[in-house]
Steps between C-alpha positions, in 0.01 A plus 500: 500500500693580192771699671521219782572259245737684302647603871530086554681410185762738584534440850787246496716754348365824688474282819830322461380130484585364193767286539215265646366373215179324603317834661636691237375295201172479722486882562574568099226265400239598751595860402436474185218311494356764713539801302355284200222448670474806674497675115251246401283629752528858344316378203234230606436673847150380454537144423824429727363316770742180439767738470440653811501163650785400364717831637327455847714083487794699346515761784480201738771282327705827483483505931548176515773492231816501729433254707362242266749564170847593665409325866635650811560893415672690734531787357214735594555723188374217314212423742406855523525584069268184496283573707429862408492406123256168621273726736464766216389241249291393714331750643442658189346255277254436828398900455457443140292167495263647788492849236471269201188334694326749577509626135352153361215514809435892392501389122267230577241711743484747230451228227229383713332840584450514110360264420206497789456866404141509358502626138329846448313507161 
């Protein structure tokens, strides 16, 4: 997720789109607010569940992106950098919520187990 958002803020130079200023301002933004919250994920993996939601509506937004902030795109090097970046995103932060649930559910089990164990004197 980091490298797809890092990947998005540069796309309207790499790509060749930035002479249109609404998708570019929108890919720079969503880029970086991407990779900030993909690194904020590196260090509350555990209690990131809002910030997994929130990448999951910024990998959407980042599909939807072309058509809604610059209108009718024709370009399908815009369509297609979008949509890669936008699928990633999202894709990703769905693998890491359904790994990040499984670790609470495990945690919890385990918390559980413990404290029906019967004590041995």
């Amino acid at each position: 997720m980091l490298i797809s958002g890092i990947y998005l803020a540069m796309s309207p130079w790499v790509v060749g789109f930035s002479k249109l200023q609404s998708i570019t301002a929108s890919n720079l933004i969503s880029g970086i607010s991407a990779s900030i919250l993909s690194m904020g994920l590196i260090f509350t993996h555990n209690r990131s569940l809002g910030l997994l939601m929130s990448l999951q509506f910024l990998g959407a937004w980042i599909v939807a992106s072309p058509w809604v902030a610059a209108g009718n795109v024709d370009t399908p090097t815009i369509v297609n950098s979008n949509l890669t970046a936008g699928i990633l995103t999202f894709l990703c932060s769905i693998l890491v919520t359904r790994r990040s649930l499984r670790q609470i559910l495990f945690m919890r089990l385990e918390a559980e187990a413990q404290r029906n164990r019967p004590e041995i004197y």
